[in-house]
C-alpha positions in Angstrom: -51.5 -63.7 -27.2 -51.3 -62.8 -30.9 -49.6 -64.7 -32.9 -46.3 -63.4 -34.7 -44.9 -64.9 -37.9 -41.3 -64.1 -38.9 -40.4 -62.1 -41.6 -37.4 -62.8 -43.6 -35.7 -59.9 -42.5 -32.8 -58.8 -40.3 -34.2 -58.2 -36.3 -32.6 -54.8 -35.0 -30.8 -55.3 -31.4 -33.8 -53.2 -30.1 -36.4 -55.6 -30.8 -33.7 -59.1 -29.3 -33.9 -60.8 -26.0 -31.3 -62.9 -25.0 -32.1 -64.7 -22.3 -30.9 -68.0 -20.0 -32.8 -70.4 -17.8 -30.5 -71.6 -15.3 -31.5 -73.2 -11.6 -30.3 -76.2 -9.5 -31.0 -79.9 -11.1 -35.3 -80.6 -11.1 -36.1 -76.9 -10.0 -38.6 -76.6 -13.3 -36.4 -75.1 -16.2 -37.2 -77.5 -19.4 -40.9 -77.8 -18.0 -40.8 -73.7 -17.9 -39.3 -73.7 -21.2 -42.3 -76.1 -22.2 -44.9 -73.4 -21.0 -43.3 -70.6 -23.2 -43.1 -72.4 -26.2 -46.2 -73.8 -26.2 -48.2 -70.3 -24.9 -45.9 -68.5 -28.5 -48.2 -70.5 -30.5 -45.0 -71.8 -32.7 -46.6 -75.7 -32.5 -49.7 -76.7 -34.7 -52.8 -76.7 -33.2 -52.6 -81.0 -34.1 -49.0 -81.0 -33.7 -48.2 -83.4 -31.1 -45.8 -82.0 -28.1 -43.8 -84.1 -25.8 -43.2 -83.3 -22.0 -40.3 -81.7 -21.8 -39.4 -81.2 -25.3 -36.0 -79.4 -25.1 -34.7 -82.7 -23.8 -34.1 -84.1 -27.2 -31.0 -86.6 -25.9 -32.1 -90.2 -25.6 -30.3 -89.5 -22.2 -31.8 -86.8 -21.0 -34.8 -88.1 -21.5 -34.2 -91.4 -19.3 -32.2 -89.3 -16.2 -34.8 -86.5 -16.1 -32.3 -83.7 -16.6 -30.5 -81.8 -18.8 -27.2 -82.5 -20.3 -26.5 -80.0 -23.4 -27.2 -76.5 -23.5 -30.2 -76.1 -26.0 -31.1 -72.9 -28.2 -34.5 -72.3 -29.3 -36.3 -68.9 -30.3 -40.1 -68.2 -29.6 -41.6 -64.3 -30.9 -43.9 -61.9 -28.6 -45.5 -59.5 -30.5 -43.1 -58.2 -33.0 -39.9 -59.3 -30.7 -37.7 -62.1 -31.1 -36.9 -64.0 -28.2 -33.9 -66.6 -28.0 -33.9 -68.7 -25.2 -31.3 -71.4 -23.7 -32.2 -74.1 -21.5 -28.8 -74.7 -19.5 -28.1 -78.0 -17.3 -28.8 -77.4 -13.7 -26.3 -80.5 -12.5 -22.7 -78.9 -11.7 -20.6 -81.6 -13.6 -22.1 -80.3 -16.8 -21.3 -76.7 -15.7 -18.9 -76.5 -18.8 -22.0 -76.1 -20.6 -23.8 -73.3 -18.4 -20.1 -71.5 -18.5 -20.0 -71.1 -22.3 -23.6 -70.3 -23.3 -23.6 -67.3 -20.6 -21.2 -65.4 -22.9 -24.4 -65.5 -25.2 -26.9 -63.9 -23.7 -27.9 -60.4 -21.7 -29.5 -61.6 -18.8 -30.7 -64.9 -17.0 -34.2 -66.0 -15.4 -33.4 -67.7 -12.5 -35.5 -70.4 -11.2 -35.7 -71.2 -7.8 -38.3 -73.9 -6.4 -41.1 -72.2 -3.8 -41.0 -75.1 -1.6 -37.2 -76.0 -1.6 -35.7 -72.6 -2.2 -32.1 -71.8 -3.2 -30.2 -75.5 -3.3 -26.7 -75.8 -4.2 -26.3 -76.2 -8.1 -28.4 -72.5 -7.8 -25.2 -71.6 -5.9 -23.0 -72.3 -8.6 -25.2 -70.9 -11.9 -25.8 -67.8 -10.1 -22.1 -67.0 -9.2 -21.5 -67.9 -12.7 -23.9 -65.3 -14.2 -22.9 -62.8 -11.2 -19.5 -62.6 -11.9 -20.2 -61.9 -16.0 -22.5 -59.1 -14.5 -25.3 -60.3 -16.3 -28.7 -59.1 -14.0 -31.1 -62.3 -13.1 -34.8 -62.0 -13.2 -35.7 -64.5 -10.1 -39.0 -67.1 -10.8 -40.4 -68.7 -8.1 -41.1 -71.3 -9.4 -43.8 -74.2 -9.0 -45.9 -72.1 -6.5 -49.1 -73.9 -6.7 -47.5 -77.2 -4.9 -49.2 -77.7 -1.4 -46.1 -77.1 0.5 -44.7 -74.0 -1.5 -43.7 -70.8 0.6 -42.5 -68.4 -2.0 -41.8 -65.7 1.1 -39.2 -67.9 2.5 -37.8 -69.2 -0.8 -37.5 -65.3 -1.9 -35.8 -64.1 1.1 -32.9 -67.1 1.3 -32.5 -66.2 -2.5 -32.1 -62.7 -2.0 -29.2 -64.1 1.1 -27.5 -65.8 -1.7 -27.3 -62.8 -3.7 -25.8 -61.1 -1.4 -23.5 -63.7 -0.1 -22.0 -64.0 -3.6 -21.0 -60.2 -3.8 -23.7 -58.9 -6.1 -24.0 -55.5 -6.6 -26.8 -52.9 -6.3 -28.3 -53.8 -9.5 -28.1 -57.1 -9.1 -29.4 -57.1 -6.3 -32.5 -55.2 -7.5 -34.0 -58.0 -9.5 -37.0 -58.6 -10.8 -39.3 -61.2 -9.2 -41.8 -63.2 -11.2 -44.1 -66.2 -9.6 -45.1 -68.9 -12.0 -45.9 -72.8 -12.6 -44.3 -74.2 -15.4 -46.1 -77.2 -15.2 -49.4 -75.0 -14.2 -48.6 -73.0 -17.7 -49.3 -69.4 -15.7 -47.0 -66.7 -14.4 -48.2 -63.2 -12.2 -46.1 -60.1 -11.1 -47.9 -60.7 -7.1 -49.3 -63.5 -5.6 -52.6 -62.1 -5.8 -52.6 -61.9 -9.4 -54.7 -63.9 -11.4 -53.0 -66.8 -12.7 -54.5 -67.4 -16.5 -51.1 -68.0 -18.9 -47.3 -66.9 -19.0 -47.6 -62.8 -20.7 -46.8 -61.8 -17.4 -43.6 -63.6 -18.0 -43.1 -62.5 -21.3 -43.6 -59.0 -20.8 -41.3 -58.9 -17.8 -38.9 -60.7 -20.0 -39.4 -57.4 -22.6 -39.5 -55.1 -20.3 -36.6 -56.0 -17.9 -34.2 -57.9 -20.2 -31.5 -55.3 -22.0 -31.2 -55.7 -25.8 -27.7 -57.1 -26.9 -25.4 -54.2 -27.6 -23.9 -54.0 -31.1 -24.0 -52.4 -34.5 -25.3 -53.7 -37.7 -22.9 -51.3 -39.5 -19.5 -52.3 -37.8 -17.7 -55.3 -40.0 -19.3 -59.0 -39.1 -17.8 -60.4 -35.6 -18.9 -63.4 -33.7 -16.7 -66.0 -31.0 -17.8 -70.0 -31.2 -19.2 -71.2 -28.3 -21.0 -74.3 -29.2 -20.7 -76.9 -32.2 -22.8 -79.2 -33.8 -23.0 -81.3 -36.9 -24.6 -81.7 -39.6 -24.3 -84.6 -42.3 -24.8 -82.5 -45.5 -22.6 -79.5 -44.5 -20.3 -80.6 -41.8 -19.5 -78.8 -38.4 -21.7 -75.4 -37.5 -20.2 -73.0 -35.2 -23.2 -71.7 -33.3 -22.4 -67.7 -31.4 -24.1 -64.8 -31.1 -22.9 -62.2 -33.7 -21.0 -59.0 -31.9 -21.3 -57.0 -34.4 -22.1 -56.5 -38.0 -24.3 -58.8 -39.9 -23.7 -61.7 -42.3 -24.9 -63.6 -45.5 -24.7 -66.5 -47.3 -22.1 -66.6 -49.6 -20.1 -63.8 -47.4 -16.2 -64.9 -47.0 -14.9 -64.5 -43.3 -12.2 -65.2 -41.5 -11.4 -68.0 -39.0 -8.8 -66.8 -36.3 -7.9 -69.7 -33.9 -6.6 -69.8 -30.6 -3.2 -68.9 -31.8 -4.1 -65.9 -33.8 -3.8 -67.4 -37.0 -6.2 -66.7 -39.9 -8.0 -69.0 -42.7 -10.5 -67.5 -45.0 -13.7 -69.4 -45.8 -16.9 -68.8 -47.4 -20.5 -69.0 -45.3 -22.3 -72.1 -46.7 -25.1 -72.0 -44.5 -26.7 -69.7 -41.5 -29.3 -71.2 -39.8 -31.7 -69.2 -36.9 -34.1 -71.2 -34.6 -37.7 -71.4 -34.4 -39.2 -73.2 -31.8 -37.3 -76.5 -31.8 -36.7 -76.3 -35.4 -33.5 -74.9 -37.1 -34.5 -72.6 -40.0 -31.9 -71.8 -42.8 -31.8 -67.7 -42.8 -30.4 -65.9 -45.7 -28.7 -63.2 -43.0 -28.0 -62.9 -39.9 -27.5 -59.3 -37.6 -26.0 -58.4 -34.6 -27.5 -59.7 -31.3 -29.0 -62.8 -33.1 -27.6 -66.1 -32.0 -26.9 -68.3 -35.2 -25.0 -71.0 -36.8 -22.7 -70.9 -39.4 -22.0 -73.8 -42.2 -18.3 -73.8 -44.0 -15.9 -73.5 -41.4 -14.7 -77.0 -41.5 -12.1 -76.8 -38.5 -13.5 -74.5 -36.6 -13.1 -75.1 -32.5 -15.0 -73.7 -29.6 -13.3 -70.7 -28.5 -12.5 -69.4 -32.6 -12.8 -65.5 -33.4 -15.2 -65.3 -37.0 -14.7 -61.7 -38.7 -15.0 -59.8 -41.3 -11.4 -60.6 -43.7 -10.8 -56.4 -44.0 -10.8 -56.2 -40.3 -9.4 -59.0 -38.7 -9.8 -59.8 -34.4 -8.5 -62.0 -32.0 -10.9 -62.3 -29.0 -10.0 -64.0 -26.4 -10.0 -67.6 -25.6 -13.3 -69.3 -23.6 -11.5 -70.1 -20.3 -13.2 -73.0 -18.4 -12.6 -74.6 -14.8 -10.1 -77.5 -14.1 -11.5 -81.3 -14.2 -11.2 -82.7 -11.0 -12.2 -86.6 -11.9 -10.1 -88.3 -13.5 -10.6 -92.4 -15.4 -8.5 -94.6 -17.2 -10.2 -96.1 -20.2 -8.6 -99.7 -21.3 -8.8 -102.1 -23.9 -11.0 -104.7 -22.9 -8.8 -108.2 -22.7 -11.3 -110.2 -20.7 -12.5 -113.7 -22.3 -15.4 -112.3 -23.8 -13.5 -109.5 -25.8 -15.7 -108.8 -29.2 -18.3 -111.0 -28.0 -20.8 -108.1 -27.6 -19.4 -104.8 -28.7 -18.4 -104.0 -32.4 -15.4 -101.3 -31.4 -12.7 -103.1 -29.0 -9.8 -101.5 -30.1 -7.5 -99.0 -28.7 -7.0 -96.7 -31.6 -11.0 -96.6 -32.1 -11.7 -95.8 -28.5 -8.7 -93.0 -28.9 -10.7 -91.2 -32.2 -13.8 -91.6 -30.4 -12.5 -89.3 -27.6 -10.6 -87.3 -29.8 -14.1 -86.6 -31.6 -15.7 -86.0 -28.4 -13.1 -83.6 -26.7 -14.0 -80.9 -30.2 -17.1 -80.3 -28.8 -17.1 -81.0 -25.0 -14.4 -78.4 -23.7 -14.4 -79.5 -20.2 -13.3 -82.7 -21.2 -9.4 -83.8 -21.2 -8.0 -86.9 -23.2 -4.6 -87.5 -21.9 -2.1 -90.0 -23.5 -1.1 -92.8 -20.3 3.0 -94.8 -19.9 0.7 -97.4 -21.6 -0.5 -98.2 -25.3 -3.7 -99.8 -24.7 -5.3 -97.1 -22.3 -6.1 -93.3 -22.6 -6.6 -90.8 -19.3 -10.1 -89.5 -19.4 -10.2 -86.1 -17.0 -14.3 -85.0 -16.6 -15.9 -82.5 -13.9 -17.5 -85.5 -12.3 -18.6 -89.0 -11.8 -21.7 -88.3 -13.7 -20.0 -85.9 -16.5 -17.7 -89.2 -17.2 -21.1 -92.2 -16.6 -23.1 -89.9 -19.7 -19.9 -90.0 -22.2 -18.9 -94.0 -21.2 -22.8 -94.9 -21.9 -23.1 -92.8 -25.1 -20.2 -94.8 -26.1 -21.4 -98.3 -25.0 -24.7 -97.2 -27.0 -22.7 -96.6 -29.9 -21.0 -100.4 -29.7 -17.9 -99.3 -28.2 -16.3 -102.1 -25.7 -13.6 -101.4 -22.7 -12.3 -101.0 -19.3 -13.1 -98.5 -17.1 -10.9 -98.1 -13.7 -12.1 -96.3 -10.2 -12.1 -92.6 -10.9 -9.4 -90.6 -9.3 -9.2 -87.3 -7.6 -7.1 -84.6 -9.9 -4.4 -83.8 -7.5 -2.5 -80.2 -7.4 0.7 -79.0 -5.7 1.1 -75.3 -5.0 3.8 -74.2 -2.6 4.6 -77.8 -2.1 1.3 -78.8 -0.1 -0.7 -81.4 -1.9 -4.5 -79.8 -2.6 -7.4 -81.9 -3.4 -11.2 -81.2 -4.7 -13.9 -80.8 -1.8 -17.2 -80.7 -2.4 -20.5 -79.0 -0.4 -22.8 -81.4 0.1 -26.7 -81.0 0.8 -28.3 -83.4 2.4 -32.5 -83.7 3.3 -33.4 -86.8 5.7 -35.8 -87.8 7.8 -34.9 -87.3 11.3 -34.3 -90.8 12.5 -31.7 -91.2 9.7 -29.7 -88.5 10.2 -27.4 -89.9 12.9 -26.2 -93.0 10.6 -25.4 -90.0 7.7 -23.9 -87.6 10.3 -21.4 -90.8 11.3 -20.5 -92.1 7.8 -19.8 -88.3 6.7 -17.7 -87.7 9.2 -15.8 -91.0 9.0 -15.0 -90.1 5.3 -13.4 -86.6 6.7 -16.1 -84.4 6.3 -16.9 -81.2 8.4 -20.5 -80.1 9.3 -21.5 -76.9 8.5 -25.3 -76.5 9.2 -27.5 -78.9 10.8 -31.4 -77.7 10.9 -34.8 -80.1 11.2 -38.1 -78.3 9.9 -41.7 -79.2 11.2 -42.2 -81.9 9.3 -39.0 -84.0 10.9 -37.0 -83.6 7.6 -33.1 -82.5 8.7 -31.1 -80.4 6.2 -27.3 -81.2 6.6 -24.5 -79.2 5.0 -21.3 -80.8 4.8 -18.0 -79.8 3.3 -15.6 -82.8 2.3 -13.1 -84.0 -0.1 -14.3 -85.4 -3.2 -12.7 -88.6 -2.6 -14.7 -88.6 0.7 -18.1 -88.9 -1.3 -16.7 -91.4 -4.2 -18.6 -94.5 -3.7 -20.9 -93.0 -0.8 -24.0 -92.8 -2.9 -25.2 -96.1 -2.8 -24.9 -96.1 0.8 -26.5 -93.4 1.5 -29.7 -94.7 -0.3 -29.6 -97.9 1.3 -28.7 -96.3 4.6 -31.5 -93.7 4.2 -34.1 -96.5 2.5 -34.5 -94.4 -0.4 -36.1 -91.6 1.7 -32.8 -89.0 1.8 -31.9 -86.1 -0.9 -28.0 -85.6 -1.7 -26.7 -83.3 -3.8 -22.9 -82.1 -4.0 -21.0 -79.0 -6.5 -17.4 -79.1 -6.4 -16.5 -75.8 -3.8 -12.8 -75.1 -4.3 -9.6 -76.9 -3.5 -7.7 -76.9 0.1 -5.5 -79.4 1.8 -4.8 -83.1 1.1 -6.6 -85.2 3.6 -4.7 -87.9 3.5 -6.6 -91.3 3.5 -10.1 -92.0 3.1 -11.6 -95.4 4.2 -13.0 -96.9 1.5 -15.4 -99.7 0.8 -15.7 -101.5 3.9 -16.5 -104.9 2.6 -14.5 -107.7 0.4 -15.9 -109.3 -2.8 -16.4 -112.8 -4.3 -14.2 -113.5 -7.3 -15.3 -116.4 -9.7 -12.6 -119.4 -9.9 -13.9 -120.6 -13.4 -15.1 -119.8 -16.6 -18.8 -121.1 -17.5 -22.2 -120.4 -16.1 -23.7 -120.2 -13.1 -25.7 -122.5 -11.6 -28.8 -122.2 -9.1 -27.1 -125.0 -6.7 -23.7 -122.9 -6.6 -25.6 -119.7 -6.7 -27.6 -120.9 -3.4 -24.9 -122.6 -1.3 -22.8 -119.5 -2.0 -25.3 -116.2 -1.4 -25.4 -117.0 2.5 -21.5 -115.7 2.2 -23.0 -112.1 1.0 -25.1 -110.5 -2.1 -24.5 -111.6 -5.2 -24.1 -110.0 -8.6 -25.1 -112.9 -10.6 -27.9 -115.3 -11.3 -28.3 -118.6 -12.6 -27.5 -119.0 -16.5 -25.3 -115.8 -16.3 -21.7 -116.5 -18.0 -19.1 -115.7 -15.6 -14.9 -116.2 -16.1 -11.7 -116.8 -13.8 -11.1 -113.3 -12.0 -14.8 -111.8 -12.5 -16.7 -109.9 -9.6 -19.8 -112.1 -8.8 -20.9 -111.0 -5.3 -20.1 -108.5 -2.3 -18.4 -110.7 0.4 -20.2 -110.0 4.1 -16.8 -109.6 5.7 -13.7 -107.4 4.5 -11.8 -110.1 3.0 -12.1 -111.3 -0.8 -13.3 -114.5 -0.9 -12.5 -116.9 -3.8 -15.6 -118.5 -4.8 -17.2 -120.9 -7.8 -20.9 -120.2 -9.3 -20.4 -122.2 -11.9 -20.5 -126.1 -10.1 -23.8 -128.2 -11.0 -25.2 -130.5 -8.0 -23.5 -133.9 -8.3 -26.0 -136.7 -9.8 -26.5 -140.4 -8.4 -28.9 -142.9 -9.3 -30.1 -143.0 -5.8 -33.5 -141.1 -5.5 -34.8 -140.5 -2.3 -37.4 -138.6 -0.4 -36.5 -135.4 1.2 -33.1 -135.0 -0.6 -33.9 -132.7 -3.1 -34.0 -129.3 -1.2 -36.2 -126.2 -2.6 -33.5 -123.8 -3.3 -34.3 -120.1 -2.7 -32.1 -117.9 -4.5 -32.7 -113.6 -3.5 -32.2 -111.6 -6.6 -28.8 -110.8 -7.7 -27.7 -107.3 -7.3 -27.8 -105.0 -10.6 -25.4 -102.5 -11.3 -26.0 -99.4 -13.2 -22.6 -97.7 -15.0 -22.7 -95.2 -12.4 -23.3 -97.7 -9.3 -20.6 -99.7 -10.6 -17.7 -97.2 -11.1 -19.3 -95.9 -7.4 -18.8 -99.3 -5.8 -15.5 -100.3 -7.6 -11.9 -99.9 -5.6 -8.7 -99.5 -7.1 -7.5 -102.9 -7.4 -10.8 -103.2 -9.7 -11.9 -102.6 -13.3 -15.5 -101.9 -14.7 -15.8 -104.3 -18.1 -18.5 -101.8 -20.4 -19.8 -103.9 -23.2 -23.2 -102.4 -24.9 -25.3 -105.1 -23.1 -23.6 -105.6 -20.1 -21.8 -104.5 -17.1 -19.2 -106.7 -15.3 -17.0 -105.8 -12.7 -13.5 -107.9 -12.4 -10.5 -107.8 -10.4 -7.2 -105.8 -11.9 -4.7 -107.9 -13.6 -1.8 -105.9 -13.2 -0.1 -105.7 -16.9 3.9 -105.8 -17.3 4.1 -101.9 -17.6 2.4 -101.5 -14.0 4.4 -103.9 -12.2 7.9 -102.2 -13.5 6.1 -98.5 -12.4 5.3 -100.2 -8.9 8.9 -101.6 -9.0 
């Protein structure tokens, strides 16, 4: 593949891709993405490259998935290619919804072994209904159980199940490894590198519409920030083209206009952002001086003035209350404990994260976080316990509508892989929590593929069951489906806990003599308080209990009193296993280093709201 170095020039729309790669959570994308760049020779020959290199957040990086939308551009020949590697995991959709607006067409991966899974569902109706035409890679067709036939025809089902037209429905099909760095047009193709990909991408992909000679248009769909110059609204330009120095106008959500001055346009080039002196239509950029500028904002040319319209994003359906933290160990651990700290560090989030709501709450000292999921919520309350931040978290809640007065709630598909001999105890416990069964199928290899369809509430706090239930062996994977009617209740957890009477440290001797009562969440030397969660109770009752008593001493010694004590391992919580096990009565305590669990302590504004 020869080698292409950028001029400094404007690229016509003719000779721009736009492209996305979206597909269902661990289907292949950022390893994909890792082929391309590295096959556009845009690293050194001694530059050292990471495994999955797009995944630049420290959290991305310890999940295994993707959380923000990433721009990068690679060049094929004398084309310039901008690519966005999209999450796959439905609670980040807000991401996949805005960056679609960018581009001209989408490569959807779909695994060879697993074929279409839910999350691939959701992207594709996304990019369907903006009329965008996929390109379909089968992905990761070298693995020993890969049948690319099968995978192809249940995609092409799914095409046609979400109403996709003619064209649509006409897509390109591509097989490739990502992690085998080789792509071909048939199965009998040689498999050597990824131009086969590249060429389709040429070939099939339209260039973005647009003239360079129309006056300078462009809409805000991501931000970022820089220290030197501030926030960057990043877009692909509409129309026109731009320069540093150039003034334009800001028109926000209301219509009204601010005029500005371009302090900065930077372009990508592989994983770097390069500072451009211009920018032309079809290019996806960012722009430096617009200090206020919001997600959503129309930037034009100041003699012709436009409003486009707003970025309109699906409803939250989780919502969390976030607390001040007034445990005993308040400021012991975190730096950031107060309320009006924890309120600008939202407020500061919700700029750039539109699917994010920060509602004000009847009290002072807490703020109503609304998110599109558990996980959407676990990744902001753990960037913020990296960042020293210290509060309460309480069980998330189900956003509740009202139309025509009947109550509606969020339900949920869920997929579910098992081994045969687990799939009565799932089957049971679904149905338990309300859920319907939709498909039921078992392949040749005793592994049964469940569909359900249940309320979100139904799956709250399911998850860790379901592994232990499963022994680690089962697959479950859920995107929010639509709304429908209230179910009214759900069982919950069916087991009590073990409060701590005492403030101090536990012991080994109260540690032993209480774990026969259940599972415990601490171990010996841990510092536990009056009203803390220290252990899962065996029965459904909560269980007062103290950790914290040494064995009594005597001057006596005699043989055979001093027992071996054999203490299992306390359970470990991660943030997301502990807002999953929590019930409503309960509070998570988030403190950089730690994770406690504690019973509510109902404050003097909730006891006059209860009456």
């Amino acid at each position: 593949m020869t080698e292409f170095k950028p001029e400094k020039k404007v690229f016509t729309p003719e000779k721009i891709r736009n492209i996305a790669i979206i597909a269902h959570i661990d289907h292949g994308k950022t390893t994909m993405l890792d082929s391309l760049l590295k096959q556009s020779n845009i690293f050194r020959d001694n530059e050292k490259v990471p495994e999955r290199v797009m995944d630049s957040y420290d959290q991305e990086k310890e999940r295994g998935i993707t959380i923000y939308a990433k721009h990068t551009s690679i060049f094929f020949e004398d084309y310039k290619i901008n690519i966005i590697d999209t999450p796959g995991h439905a609670d980040f959709s807000g991401e996949v919804e805005r960056v679609l607006g960018l581009v001209n067409c989408v490569l959807l991966l779909v695994d060879a072994q697993e074929g279409p899974m839910p999350q691939t569902r959701f992207v594709l109706s996304q990019a369907l209904k903006m009329g965008l035409c996929p390109i379909v890679v089968l992905n990761k067709i070298d693995r020993p159980h890969a049948d690319p036939d099968r995978a192809l025809n249940l995609t092409f089902d799914l095409f046609v199940e979400l109403g996709a037209n003619d064209d649509q429905l006409n897509f390109p099909i591509c097989y490739a490894s990502g992690l085998g760095g080789f792509a071909a047009m048939d199965l009998k193709d040689p498999r050597v590198d990824m131009q086969p990909l590249f060429e389709l991408i040429i070939k099939a992909v339209p260039h973005p519409p647009g003239n360079l000679d129309l006056p300078f248009l462009m809409q805000a769909a991501t931000l970022s920030y820089d220290d030197f110059v501030g926030r960057q609204a990043c877009g692909r330009i509409l129309e026109g083209k731009i320069k540093k120095g150039d003034q334009i106008t800001r028109v926000d959500k209301d219509g009204h206009p601010t005029q500005h001055k371009v302090q900065r346009i930077e372009g990508y080039l592989g994983l770097k952002k390069i500072e451009v002196e211009e920018a032309g239509v079809g290019d996806i950029v960012s722009i430096s001086g617009i200090p206020d500028i919001v997600i959503g904002d129309t930037l034009c040319d100041p003699t012709h003035i436009v409003h486009l319209p707003p970025i309109h994003l699906a409803e939250p359906t989780l919502s969390i209350e976030m607390m001040v933290n007034n445990g005993p160990f308040v400021g012991k651990d975190g730096k950031h404990v107060t309320m009006n700290k924890i309120r600008d560090r939202l407020i500061q989030e919700r700029k750039a994260n539109i699917s994010l709501k920060v509602e004000e709450t009847y009290r002072d000292d807490a703020a109503r976080v609304c998110g599109r999921g558990e996980l959407h919520l676990a990744v902001l309350i753990e960037a913020m316990r990296r960042e020293n931040y210290e509060f309460t978290i309480s069980k998330p809640q189900v956003i509740i509508k009202e139309e025509g007065g009947v109550k509606q709630e969020p339900y949920e598909v869920v997929h579910i892989e098992v081994p045969q001999a687990y799939s009565g105890t799932v089957i049971e416990e679904l149905s338990r929590r309300k859920g319907e069964m939709r498909a039921l199928a078992t392949n040749e290899h005793d592994i049964t593929t469940i569909e359900f369809f249940i309320p979100t509430r139904g799956l709250m706090g399911y998850r860790n069951n379901f592994l232990t239930a499963t022994r680690g062996l089962g697959i479950l994977t859920s995107i929010f489906d639509s709304y429908g009617p209230h179910k009214g209740e759900i069982p919950g957890r069916p087991n009590g806990v073990m409060i701590s009477n005492s403030l101090g440290k536990a012991t080994g001797y109260s540690c032993f003599s209480v774990q026969e009562r259940g599972s415990l969440f601490v171990g010996p030397g841990d510092e536990v308080y009056e009203g803390m969660i220290v252990g899962e109770n065996s029965r459904d009752n909560d269980l007062i209990v103290n950790v914290i008593k040494g064995k009594p001493l005597t001057n006596v010694r005699a043989s055979g009193s001093d027992e071996n004590i054999i203490l299992t391992p306390p359970r470990n919580f991660t943030l997301e296993q502990a807002i999953d096990f929590i019930q409503d009565d309960e509070l998570v305590e988030v403190t950089p280093h730690f994770i406690r669990l504690r019973k509510r302590a109902l404050s003097e504004a909730d006891r006059k709201r209860k009456g």
